[in-house]
N, C-alpha and C positions, 0 to 999 in steps of 0.2 A: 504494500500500500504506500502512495505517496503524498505531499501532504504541498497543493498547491497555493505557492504564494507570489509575492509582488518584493523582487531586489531591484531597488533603486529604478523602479517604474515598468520594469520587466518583468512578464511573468518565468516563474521558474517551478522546479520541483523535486520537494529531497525526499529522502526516504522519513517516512511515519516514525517518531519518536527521537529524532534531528532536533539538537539546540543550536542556540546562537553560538557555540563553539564550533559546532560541526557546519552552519554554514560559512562562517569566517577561514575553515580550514579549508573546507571547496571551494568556496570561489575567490578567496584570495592567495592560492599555492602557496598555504599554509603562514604567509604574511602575515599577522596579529597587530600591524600596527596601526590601527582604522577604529572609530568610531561607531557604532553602532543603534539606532534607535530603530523600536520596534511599535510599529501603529504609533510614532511619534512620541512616544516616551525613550530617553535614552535608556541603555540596558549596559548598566554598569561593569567592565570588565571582568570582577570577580563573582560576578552572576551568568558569565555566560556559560560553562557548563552545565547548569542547572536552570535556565531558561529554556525551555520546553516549547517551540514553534507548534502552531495549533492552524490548522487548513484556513486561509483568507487572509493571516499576517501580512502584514506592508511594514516593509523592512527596507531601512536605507543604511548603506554601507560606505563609510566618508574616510576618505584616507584625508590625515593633513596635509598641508602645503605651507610651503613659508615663501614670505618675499614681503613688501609690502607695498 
């Protein structure tokens, strides 16, 4: 089963029981160094293991930038 959601305005779809860890390891080749808010609440780095994605999430994925 897969659990259909919305990365940074794309649909996408991981596997059923996928946290905001396991998304951040897929689709950013294992990168960690990005921001994360889920339905617009951020999701706190030491909660992404234990953030639990549920079918209809809208999830944005922000890497920083610097310059100014």
């Amino acid at each position: 089963m897969t659990l259909p959601l919305t990365v940074n305005g794309t649909p996408a779809e991981l596997p059923a029981g996928s946290t905001v860890a396991v998304l951040v390891a897929t689709r950013n080749g294992g990168h960690d160094q990005v921001a994360v808010a889920r339905n617009g609440d951020v999701v706190p780095r030491s909660s992404w293991p234990t953030t639990e994605l549920v079918a209809g999430d809208v999830l944005e994925v922000l890497t920083p930038t610097a310059g100014g």
